[in-house]
Backbone as CSV, one residue per row, in Angstrom:
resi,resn,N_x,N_y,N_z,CA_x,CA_y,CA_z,C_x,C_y,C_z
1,UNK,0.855,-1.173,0.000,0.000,0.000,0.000,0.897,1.231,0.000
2,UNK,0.730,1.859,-0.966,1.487,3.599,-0.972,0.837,4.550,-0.163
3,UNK,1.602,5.609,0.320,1.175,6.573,0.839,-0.344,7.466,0.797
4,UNK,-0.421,7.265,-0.424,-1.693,7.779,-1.189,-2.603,7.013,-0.488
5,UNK,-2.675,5.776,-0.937,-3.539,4.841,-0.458,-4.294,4.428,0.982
6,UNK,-2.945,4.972,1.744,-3.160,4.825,3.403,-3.929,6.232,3.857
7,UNK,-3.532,7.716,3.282,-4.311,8.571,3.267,-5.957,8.585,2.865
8,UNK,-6.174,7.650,2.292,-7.374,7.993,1.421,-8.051,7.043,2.525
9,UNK,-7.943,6.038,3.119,-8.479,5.082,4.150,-8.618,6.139,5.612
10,UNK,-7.509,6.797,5.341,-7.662,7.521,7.124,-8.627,8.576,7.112
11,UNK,-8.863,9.015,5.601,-9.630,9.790,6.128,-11.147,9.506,6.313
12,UNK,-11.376,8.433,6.040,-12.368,7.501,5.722,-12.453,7.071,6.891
13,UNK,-11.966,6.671,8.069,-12.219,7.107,8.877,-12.733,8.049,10.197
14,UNK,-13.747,7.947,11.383,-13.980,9.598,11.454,-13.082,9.732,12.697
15,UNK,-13.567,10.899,13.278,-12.677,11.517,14.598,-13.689,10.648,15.541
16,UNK,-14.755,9.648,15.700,-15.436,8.970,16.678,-14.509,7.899,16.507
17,UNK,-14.296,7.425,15.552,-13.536,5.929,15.530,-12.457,6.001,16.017
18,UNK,-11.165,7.061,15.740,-10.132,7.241,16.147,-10.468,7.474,17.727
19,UNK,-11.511,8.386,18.276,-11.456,8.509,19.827,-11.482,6.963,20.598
20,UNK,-12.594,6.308,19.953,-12.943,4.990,20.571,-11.586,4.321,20.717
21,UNK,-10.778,4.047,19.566,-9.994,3.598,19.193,-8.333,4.079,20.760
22,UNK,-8.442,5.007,20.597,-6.938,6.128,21.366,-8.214,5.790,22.823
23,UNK,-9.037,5.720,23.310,-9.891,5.447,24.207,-9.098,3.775,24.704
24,UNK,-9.409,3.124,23.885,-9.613,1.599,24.267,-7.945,1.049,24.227
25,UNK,-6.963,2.187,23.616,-5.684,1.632,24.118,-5.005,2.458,24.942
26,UNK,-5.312,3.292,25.446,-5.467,4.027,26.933,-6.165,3.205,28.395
27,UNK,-6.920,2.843,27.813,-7.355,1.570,28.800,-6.214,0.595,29.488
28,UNK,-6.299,0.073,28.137,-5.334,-1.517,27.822,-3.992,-1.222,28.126
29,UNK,-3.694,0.222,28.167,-2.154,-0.031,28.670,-2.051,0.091,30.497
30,UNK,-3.914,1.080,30.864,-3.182,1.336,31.915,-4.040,0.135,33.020
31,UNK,-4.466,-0.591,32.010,-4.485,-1.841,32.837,-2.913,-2.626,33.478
32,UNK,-2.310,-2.218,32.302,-0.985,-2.789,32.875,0.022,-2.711,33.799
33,UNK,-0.452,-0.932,34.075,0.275,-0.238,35.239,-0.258,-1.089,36.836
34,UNK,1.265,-1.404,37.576,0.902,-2.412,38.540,0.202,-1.103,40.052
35,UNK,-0.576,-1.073,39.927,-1.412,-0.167,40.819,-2.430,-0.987,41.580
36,UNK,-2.312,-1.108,43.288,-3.099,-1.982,43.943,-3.985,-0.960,44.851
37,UNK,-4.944,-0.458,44.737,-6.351,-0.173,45.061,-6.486,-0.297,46.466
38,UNK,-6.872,-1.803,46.190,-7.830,-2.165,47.892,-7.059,-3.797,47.789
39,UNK,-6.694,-4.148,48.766,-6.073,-5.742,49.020,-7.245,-6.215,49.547
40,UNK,-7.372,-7.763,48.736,-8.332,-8.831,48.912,-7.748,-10.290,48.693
41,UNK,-8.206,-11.269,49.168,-7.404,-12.494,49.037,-9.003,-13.264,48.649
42,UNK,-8.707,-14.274,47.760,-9.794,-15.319,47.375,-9.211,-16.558,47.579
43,UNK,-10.137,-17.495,47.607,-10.335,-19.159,48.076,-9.711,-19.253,46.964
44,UNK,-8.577,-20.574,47.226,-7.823,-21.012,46.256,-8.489,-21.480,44.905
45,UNK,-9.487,-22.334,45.345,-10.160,-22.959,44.031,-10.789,-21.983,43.135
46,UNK,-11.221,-20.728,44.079,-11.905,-19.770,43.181,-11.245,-18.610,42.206
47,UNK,-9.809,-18.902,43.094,-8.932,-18.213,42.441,-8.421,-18.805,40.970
48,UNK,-8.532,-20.551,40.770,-8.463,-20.915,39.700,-9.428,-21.506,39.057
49,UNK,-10.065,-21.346,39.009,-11.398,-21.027,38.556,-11.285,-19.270,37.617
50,UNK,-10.976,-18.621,38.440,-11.060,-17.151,37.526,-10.110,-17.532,36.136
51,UNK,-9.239,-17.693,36.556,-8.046,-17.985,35.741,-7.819,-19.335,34.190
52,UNK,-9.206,-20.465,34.771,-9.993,-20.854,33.826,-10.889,-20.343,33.142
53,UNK,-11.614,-19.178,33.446,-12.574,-18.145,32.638,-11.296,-17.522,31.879
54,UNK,-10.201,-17.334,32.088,-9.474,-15.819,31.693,-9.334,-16.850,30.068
55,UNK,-8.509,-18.320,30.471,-8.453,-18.943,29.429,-9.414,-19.361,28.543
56,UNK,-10.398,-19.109,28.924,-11.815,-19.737,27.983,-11.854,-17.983,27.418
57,UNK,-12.159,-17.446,27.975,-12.192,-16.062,27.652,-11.258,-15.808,26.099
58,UNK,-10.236,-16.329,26.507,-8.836,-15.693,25.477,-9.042,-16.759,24.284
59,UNK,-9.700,-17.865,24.652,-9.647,-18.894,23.084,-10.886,-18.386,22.687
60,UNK,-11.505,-17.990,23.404,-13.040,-17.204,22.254,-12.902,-16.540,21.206
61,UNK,-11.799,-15.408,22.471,-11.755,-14.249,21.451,-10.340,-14.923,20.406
62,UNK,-9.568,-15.356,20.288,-9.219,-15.855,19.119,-9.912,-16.505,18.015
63,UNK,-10.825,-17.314,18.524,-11.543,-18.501,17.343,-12.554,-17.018,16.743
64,UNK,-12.759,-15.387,16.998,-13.840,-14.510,16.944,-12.819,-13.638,16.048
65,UNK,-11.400,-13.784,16.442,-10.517,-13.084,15.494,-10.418,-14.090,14.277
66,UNK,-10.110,-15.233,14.338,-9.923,-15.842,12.911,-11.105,-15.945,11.847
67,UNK,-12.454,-15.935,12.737,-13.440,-15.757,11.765,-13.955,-14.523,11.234
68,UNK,-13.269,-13.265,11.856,-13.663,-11.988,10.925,-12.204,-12.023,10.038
69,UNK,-11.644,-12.704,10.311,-10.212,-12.865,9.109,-10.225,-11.589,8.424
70,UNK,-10.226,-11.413,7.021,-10.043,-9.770,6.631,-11.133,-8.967,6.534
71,UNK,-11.866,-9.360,7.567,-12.970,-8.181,7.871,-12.582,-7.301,9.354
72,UNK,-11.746,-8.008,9.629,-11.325,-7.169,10.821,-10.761,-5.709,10.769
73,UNK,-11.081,-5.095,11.684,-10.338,-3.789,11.716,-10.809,-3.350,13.259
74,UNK,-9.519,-2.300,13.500,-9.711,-2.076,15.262,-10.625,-0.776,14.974
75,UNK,-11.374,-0.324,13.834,-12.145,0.392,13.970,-13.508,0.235,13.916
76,UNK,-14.755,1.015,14.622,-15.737,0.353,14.831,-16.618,0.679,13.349
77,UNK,-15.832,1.395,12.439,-16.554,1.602,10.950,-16.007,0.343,10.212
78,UNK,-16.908,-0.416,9.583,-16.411,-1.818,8.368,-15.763,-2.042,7.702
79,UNK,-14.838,-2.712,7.332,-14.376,-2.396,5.903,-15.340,-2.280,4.916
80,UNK,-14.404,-1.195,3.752,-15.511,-1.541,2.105,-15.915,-2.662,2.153
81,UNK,-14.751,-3.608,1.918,-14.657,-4.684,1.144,-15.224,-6.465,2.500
82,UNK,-15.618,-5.556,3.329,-15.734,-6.560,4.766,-17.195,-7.659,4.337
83,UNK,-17.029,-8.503,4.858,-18.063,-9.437,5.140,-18.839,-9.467,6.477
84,UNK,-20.262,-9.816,6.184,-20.660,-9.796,7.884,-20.741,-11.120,8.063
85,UNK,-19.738,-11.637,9.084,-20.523,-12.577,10.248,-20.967,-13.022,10.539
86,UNK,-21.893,-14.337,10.694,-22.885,-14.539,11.249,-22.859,-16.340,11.744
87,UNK,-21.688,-16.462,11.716,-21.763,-17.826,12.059,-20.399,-18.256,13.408
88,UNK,-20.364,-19.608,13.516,-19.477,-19.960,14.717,-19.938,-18.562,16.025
89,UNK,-19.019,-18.608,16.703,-19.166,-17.486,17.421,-20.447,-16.431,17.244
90,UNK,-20.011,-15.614,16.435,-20.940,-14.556,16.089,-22.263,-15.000,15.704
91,UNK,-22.756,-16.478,15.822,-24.075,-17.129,15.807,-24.863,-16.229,17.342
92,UNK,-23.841,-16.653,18.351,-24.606,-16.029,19.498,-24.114,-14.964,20.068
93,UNK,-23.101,-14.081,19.672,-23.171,-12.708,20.305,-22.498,-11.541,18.987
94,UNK,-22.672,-10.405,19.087,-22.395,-9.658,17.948,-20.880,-9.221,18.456
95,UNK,-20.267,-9.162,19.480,-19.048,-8.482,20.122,-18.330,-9.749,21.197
96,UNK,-17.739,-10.870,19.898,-17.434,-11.735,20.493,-15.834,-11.373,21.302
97,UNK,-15.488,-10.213,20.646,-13.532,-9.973,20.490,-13.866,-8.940,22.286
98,UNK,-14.887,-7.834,21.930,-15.155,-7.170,23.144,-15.267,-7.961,24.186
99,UNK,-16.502,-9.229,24.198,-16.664,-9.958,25.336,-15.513,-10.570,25.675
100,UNK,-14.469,-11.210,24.784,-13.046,-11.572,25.510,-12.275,-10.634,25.896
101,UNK,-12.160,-9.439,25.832,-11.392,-8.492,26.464,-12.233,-8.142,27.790
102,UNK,-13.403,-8.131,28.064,-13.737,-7.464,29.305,-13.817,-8.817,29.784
103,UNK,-14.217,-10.134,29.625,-14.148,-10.753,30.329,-12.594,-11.516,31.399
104,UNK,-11.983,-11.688,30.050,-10.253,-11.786,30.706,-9.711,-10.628,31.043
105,UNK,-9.903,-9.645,31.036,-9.331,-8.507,32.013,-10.197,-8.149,33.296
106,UNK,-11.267,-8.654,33.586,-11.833,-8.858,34.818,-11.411,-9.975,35.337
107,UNK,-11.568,-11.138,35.004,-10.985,-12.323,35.990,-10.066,-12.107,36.399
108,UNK,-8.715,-11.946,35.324,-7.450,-12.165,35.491,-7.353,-10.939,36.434
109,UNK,-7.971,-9.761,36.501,-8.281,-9.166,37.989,-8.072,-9.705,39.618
110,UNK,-9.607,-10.213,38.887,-9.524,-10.777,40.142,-8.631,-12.090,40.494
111,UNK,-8.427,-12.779,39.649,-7.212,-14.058,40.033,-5.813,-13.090,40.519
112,UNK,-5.738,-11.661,40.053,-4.336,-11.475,41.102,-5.348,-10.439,42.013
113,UNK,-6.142,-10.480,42.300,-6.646,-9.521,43.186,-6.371,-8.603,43.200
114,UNK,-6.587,-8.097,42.415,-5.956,-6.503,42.027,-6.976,-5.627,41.764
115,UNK,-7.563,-4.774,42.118,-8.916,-3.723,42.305,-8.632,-2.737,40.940
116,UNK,-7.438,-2.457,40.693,-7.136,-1.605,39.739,-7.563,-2.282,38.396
117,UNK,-6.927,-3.592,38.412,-7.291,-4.568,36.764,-8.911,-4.377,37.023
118,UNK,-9.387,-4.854,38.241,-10.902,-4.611,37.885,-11.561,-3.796,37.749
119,UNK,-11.409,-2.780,38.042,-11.852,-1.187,37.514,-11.148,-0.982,36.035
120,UNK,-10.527,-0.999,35.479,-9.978,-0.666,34.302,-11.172,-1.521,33.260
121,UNK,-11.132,-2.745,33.423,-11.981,-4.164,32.824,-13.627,-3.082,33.127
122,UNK,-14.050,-2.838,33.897,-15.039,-1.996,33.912,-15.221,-1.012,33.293
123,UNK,-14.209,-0.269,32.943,-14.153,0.877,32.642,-13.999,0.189,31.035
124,UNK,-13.597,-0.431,30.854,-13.156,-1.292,29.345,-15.173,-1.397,29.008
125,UNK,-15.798,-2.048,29.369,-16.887,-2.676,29.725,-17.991,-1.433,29.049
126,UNK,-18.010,-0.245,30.155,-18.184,0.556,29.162,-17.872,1.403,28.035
127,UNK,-17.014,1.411,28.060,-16.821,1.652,26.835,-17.506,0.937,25.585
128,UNK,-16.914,-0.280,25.399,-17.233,-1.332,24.634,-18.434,-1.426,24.497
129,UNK,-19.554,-0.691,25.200,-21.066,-0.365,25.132,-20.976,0.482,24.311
130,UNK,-20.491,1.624,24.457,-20.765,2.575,23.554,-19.976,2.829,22.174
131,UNK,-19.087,1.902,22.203,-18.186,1.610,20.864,-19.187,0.649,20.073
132,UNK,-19.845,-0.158,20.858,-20.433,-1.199,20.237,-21.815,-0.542,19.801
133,UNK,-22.476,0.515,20.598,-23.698,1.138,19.831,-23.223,2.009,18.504
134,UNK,-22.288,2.483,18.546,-21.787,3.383,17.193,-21.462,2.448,16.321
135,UNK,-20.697,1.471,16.753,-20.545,0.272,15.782,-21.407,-0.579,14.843
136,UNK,-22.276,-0.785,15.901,-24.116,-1.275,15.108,-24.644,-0.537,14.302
137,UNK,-24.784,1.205,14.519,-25.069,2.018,13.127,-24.538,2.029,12.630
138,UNK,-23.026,1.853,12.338,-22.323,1.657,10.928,-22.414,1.002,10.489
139,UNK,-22.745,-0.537,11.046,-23.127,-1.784,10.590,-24.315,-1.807,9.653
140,UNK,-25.489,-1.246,9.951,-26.581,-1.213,9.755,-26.665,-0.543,8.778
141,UNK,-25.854,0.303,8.188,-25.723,1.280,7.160,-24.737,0.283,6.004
142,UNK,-23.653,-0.397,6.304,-23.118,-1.127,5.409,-23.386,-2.716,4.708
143,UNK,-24.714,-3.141,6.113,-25.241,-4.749,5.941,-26.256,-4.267,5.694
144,UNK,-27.229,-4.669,4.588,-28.576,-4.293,4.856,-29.273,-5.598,5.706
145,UNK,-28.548,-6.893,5.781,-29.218,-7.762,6.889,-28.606,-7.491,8.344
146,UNK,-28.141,-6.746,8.810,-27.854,-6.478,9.976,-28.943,-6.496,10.853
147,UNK,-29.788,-5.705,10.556,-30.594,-5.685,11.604,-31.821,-6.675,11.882
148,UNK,-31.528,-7.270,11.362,-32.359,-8.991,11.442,-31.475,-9.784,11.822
149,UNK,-29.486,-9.279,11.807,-28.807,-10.437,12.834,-28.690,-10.018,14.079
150,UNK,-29.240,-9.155,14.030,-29.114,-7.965,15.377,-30.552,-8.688,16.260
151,UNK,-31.770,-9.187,15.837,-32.853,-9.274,16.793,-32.067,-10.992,17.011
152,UNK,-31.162,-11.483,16.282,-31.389,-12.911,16.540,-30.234,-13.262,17.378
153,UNK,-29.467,-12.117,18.100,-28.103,-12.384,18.611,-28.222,-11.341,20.111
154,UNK,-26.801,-12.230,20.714,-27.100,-10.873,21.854,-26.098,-10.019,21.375
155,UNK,-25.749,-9.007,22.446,-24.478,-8.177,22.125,-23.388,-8.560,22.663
156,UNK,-22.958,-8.804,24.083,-22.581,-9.430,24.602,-22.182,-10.773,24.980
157,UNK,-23.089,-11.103,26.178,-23.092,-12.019,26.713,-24.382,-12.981,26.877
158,UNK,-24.517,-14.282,26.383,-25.581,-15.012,25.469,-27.000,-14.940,26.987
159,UNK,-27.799,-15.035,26.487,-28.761,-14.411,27.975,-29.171,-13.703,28.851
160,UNK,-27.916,-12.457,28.521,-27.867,-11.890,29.547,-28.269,-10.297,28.703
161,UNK,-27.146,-10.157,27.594,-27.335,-8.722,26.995,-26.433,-8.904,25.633
C-alpha cells in the first residue's frame, strides 16, 4: 500500500472511531500499570477457577478473530470490502472480540486480586457499550441484513445482553 492509499483510508475514517480507538488503548495499557487499590485475598479454588474463565475467555476471542479474518479492523466503521458474520461465534453474540477483552481482564483481575485490573476491565466494559452502539449504526448502514442479525443475537453475553 502507498502513501496515497493509506491517506485515502484515514480519512475515511472519522474523529469517533479514532477517539474509541486512542480510548480503548489508553485503557489496555493502563491496565498494565501495577497499581493496587484495595487488598483482597480469594479461596484457592476460586482463584483458579477465575483464571480458567481468563483462558476460555482468550480462546473465544481468538476462534472470533480468525473468523472476521479480513474483515477485521480495530475500527468500529467496516471495511468496504468486509463481510458480515454470522456464524461460529458470532451465531450467538455480535461483540465476540469485546466480550473476551472485558471478560479476561476482569478475571485475570480478580485471580491477582488486584482492584485496579478490575476497575480498568469496567471501565473497558463501558466503553465497549458505547463503541459497540456506534458500531451497530455503521453496521446497519453497510449490511442491509444487519438488523435482522441484530434481533437474533445478543451483544454481549448469550442471555444476559
Amino acid at each position: 500500500m502507498h502513501n496515497g492509499q493509506f491517506n485515502t483510508i484515514m480519512q475515511k475514517i472519522s474523529i469517533k472511531d479514532k477517539l474509541f480507538v486512542t480510548i480503548q488503548i489508553i485503557l489496555l495499557i493502563a491496565y498494565l500499570i501495577p497499581i493496587k487499590l484495595i487488598n483482597f485475598e480469594l479461596n484457592f479454588y476460586f482463584k483458579y477457577f477465575c483464571l480458567a474463565v481468563v483462558v476460555f475467555a482468550f480462546i473465544e476471542m481468538l476462534i472470533a478473530l480468525f473468523q472476521l479474518n479480513k474483515s477485521l479492523t480495530e475500527f468500529p466503521t467496516p471495511k468496504e470490502n468486509g463481510i458480515l458474520i454470522t456464524n461460529g461465534v458470532y451465531k450467538y453474540i455480535r461483540h465476540p472480540i469485546y466480550t473476551g477483552i472485558i471478560i479476561s481482564t476482569l478475571f485475570f483481575g480478580i485471580y491477582n486480586t488486584n482492584s485496579w485490573e478490575i476497575l480498568i476491565s469496567m471501565l473497558l466494559f463501558i466503553l465497549f457499550y458505547f463503541k459497540s452502539n456506534y458500531e451497530e449504526l455503521m453496521l446497519e448502514k453497510h449490511y442491509t441484513n444487519y438488523k435482522e442479525y441484530k434481533k437474533k443475537t445478543y451483544k454481549f453475553f448469550p442471555l444476559i445482553l
